[in-house]
Rosetta silent file (secondary structure, phi, psi, omega in degrees, C-alpha in Angstrom):
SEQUENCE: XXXXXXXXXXXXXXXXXXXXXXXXXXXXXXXXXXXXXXXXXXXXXXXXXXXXXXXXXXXXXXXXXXXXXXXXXXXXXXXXXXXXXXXXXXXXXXXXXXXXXXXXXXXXXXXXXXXXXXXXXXXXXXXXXXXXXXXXXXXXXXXXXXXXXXXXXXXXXXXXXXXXXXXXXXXXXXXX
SCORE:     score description
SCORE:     0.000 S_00000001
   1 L     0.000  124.415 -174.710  -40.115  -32.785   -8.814 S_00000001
   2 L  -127.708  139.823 -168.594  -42.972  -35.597   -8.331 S_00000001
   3 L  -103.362  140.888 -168.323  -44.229  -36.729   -4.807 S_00000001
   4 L   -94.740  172.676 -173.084  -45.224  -40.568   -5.198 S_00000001
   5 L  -148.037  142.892  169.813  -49.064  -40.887   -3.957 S_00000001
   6 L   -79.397  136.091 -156.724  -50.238  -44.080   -2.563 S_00000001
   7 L   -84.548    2.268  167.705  -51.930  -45.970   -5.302 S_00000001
   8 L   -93.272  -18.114 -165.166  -54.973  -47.576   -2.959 S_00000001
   9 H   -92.081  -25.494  170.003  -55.536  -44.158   -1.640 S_00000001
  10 H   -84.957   -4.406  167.592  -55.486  -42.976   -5.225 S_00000001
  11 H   -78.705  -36.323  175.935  -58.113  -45.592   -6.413 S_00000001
  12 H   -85.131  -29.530  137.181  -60.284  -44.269   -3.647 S_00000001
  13 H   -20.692  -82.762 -140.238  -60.081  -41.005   -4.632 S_00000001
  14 H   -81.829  -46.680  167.665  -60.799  -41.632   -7.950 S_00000001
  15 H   -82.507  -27.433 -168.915  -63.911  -44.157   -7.397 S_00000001
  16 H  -100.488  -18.568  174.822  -65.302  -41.744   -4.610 S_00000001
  17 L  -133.817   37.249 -173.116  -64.763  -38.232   -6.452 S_00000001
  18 H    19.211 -116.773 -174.596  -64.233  -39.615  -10.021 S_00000001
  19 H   -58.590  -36.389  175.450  -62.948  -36.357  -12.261 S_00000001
  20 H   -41.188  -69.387 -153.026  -63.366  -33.951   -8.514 S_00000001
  21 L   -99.225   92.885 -165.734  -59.852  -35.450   -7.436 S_00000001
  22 L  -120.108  114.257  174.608  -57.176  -34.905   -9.740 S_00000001
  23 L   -80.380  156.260 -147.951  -53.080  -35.230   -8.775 S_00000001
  24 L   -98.012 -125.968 -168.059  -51.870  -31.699  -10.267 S_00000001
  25 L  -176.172  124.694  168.849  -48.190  -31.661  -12.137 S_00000001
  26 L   -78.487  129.331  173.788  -45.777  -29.231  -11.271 S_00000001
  27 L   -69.867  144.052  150.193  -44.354  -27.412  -14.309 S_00000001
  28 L   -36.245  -23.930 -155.249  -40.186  -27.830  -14.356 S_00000001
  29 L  -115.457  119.447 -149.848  -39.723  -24.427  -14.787 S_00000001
  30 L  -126.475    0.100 -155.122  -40.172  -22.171  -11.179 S_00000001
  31 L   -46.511  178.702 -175.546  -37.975  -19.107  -13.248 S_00000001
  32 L    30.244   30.843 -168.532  -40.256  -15.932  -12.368 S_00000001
  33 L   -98.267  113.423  174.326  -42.055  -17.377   -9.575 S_00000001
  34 L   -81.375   45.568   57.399  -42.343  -15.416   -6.081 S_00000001
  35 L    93.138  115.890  146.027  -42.700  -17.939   -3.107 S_00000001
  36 E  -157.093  135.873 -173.264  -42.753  -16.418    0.535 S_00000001
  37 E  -104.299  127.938 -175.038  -42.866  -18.554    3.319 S_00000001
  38 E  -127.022  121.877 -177.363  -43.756  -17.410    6.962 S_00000001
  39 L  -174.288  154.543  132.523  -43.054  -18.972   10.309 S_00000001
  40 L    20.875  127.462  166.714  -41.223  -19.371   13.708 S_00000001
  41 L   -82.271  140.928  173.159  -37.082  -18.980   13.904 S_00000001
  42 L    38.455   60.456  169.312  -36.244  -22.206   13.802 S_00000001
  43 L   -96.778   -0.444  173.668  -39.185  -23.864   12.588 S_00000001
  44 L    89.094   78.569  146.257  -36.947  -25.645    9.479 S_00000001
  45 L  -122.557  -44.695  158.056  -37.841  -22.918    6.549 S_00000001
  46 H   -38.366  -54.700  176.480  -34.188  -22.258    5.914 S_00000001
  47 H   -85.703  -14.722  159.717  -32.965  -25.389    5.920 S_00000001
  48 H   -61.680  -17.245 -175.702  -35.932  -27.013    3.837 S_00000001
  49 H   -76.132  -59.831 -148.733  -35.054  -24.046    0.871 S_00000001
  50 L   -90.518   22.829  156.176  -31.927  -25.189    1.265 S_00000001
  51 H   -73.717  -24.824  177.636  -32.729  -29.083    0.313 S_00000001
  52 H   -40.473  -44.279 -164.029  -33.700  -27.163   -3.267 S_00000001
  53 H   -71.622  -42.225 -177.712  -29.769  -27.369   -4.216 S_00000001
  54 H   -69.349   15.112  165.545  -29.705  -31.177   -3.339 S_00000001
  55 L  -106.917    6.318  169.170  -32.410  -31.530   -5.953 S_00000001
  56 L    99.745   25.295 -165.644  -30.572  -29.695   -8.431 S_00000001
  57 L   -95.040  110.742 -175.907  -31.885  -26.338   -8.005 S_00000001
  58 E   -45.206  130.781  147.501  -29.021  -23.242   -7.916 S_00000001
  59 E  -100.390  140.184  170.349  -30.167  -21.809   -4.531 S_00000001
  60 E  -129.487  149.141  117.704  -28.210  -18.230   -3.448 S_00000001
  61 E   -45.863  134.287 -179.795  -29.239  -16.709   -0.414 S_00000001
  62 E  -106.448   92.883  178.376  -29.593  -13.025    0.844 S_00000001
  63 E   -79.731  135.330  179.814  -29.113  -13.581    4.187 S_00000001
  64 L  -119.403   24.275  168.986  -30.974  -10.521    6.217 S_00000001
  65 L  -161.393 -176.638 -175.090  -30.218  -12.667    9.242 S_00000001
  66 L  -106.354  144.496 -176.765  -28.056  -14.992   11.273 S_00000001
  67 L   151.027  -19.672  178.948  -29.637  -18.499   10.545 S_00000001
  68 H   -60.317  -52.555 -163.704  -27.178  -19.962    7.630 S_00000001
  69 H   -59.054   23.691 -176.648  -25.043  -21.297   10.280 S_00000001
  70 H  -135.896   24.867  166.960  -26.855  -24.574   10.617 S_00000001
  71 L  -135.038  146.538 -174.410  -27.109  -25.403    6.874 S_00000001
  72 L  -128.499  135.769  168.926  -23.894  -26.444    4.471 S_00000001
  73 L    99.278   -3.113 -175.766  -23.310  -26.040    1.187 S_00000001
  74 L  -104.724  142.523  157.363  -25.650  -23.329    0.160 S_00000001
  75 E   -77.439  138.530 -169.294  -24.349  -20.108   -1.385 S_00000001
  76 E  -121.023  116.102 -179.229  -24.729  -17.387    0.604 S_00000001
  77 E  -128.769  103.957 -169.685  -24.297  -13.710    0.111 S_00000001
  78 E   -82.794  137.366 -100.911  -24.392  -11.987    3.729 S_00000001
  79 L  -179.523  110.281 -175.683  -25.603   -8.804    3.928 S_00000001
  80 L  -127.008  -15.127 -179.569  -25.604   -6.128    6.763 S_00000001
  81 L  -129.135 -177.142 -178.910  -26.726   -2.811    5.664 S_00000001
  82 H   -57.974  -60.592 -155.496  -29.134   -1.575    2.526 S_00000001
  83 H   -61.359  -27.161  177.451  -26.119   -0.691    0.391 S_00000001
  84 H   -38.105  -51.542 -174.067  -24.937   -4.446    1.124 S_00000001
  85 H   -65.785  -41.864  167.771  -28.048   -5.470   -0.450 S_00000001
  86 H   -35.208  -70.745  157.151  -28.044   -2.860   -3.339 S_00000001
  87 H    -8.651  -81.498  171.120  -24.807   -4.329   -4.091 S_00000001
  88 H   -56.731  -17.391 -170.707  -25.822   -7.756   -4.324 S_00000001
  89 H   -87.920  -34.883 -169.587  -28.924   -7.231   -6.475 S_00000001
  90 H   -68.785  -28.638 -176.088  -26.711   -5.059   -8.783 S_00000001
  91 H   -88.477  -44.778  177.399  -24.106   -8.043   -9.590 S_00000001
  92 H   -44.268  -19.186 -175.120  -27.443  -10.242  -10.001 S_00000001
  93 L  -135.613   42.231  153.342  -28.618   -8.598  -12.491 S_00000001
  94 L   -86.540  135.636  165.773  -25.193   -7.646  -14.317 S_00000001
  95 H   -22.503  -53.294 -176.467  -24.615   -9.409  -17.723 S_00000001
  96 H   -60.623  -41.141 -139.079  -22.865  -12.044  -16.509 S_00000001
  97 H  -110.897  -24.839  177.316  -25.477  -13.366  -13.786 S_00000001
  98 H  -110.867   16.413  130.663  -28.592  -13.106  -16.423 S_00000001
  99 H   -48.004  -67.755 -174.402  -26.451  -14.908  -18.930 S_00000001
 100 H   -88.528   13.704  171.175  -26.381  -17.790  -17.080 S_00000001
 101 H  -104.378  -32.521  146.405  -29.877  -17.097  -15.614 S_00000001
 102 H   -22.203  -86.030 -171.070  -30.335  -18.271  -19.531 S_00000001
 103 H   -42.576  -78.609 -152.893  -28.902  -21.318  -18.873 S_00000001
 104 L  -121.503  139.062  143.957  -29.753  -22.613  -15.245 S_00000001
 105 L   -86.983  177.286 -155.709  -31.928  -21.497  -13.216 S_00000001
 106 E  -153.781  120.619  176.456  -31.326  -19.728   -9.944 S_00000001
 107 E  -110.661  138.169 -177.694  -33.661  -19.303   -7.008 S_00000001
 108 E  -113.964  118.482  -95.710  -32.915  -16.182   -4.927 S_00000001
 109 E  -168.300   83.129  172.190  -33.633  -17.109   -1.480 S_00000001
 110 E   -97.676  122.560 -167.052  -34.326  -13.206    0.893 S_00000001
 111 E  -115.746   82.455 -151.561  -33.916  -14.851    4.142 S_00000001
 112 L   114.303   27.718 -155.710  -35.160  -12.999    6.369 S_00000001
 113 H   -60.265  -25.105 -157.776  -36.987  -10.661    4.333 S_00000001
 114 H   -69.064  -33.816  170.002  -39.014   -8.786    7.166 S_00000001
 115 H   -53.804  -15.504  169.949  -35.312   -7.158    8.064 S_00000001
 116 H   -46.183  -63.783 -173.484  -35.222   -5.566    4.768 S_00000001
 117 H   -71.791  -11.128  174.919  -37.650   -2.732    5.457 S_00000001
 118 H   -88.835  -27.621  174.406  -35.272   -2.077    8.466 S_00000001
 119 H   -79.914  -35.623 -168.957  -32.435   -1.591    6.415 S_00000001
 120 H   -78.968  -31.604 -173.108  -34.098    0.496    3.791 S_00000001
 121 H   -76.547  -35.405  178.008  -35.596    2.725    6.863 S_00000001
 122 H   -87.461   -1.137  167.331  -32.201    3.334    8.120 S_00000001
 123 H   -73.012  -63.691 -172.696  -30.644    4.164    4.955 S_00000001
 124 H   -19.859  -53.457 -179.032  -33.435    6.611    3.972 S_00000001
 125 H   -68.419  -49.007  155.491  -33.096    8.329    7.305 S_00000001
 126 H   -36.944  -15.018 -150.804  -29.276    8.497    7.084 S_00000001
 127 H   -99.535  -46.388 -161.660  -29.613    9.866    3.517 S_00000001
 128 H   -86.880   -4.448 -160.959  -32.400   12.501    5.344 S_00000001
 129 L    47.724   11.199  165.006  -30.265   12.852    8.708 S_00000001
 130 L   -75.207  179.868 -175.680  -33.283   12.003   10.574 S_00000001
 131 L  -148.266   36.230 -177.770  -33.417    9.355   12.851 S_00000001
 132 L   179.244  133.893 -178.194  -37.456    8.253   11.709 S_00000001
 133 H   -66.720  -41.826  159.931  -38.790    8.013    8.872 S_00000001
 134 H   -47.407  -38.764 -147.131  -42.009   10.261    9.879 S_00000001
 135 H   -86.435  -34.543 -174.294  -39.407   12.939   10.917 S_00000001
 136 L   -46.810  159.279  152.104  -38.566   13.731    7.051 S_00000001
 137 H    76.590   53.122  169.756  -39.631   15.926    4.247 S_00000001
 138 H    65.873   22.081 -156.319  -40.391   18.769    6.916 S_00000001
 139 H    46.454   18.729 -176.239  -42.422   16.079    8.961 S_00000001
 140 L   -92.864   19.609 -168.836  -44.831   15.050    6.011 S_00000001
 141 L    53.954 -179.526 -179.254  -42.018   11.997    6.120 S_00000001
 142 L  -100.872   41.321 -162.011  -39.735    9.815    3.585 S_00000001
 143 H   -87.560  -34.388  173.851  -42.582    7.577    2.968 S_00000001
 144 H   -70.553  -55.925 -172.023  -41.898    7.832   -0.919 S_00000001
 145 H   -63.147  -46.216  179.493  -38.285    7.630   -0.779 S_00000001
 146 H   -45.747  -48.746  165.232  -38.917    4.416    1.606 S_00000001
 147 H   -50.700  -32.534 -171.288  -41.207    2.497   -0.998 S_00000001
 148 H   -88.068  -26.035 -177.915  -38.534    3.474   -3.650 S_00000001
 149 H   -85.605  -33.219 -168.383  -35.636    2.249   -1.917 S_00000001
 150 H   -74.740  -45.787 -177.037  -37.350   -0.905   -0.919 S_00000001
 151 H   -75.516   -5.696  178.671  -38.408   -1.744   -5.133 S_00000001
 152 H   -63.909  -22.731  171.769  -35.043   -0.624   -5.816 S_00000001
 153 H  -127.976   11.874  164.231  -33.784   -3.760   -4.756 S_00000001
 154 H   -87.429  -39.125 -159.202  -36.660   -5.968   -5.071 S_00000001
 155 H   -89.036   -3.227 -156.035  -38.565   -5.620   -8.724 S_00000001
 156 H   -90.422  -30.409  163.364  -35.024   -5.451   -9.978 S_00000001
 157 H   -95.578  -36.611  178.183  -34.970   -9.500   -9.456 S_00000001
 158 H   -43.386  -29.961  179.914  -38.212   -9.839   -9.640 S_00000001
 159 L   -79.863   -2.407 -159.701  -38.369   -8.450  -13.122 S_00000001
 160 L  -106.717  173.480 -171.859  -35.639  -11.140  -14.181 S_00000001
 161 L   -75.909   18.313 -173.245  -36.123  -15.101  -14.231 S_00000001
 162 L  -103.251  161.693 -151.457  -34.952  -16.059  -10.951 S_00000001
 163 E   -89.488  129.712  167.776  -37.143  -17.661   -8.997 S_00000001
 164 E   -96.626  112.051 -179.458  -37.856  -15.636   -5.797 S_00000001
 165 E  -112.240  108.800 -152.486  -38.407  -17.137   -2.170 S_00000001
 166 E  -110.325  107.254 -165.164  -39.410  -14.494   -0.012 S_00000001
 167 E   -90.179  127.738  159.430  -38.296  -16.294    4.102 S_00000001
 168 E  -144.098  164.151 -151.350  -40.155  -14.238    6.770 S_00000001
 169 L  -126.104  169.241 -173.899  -40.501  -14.488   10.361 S_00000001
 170 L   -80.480  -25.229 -174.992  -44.013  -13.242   12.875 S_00000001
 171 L  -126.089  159.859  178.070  -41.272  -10.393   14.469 S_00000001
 172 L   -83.785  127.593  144.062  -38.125   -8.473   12.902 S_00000001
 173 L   -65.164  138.993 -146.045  -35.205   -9.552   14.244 S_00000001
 174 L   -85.742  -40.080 -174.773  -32.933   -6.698   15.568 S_00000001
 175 L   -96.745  124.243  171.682  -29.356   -8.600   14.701 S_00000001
 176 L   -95.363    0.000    0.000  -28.287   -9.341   11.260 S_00000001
């Protein structure tokens, strides 16, 4: 993807910082990349990800939030508790989905990532019958089990070629 540059502004550049001033080149290939983007609800970071597919980029979405409903056309895999999310990471990285992660690439799009660690805290405590993560393990907490459930569904795309866009917001939103 190449951004046009204005060519008197690129002349000036060029006479005023000679070698200093360079325009850089994107490589084609984003596969293994991690991206995370931080801002405002409804500051446009959803729906600019999702201009990637009209540039030919597979985009899928994790949605960890409500926020889809103003963009068309993107796949979306909605999500409400940890095992949703287990789930979904588990078909991504099933034969079939890094076959064709061969082929085309596919940016995986956690939208809404800061909701994550909310999901992973209430499984853990469900798991522990606690209702806090501090309250576990005799009160020295689930602090382990928390970290493990959270790479359990992260490094598992991470280790694989899709391109990872990590969406996060300044507060967690409470409704998924």
């Amino acid at each position: 993807w190449s951004m046009s540059f204005n060519e008197e502004l690129l002349g000036l550049f060029e006479s005023e910082l000679g070698g200093m001033a360079q325009l850089t080149k994107l490589s084609g290939d984003l596969r293994n990349k991690i991206i995370a983007i931080y801002g405002d609800n409804g500051s446009g970071k959803t729906t600019q990800i999702a201009r990637l597919g009209k540039l030919g980029y597979n985009v899928v979405f994790i949605s960890l939030e409500k926020g889809l409903n103003a963009v068309s056309g993107v796949m979306n895999i909605g999500v409400k508790s940890y095992a949703d999310v287990k789930k979904a990471v588990n078909k991504l990285t099933n034969k079939k989905f890094l076959a064709m992660l061969e082929k085309e690439p596919i940016i995986v799009v956690w939208d809404g990532v800061e909701n994550l660690q909310r999901l992973a805290e209430d499984y853990v405590c469900g798991q522990a019958g606690v209702s806090k993560i501090k309250e576990g393990n005799s009160g020295f907490g689930l602090y382990s089990e928390y970290n493990t459930a959270l790479k359990d569904v992260l490094l598992p795309i991470f280790n694989e070629q899709y391109t990872s866009i990590l969406i996060t917001h300044p507060e967690v939103v409470t409704e998924t």
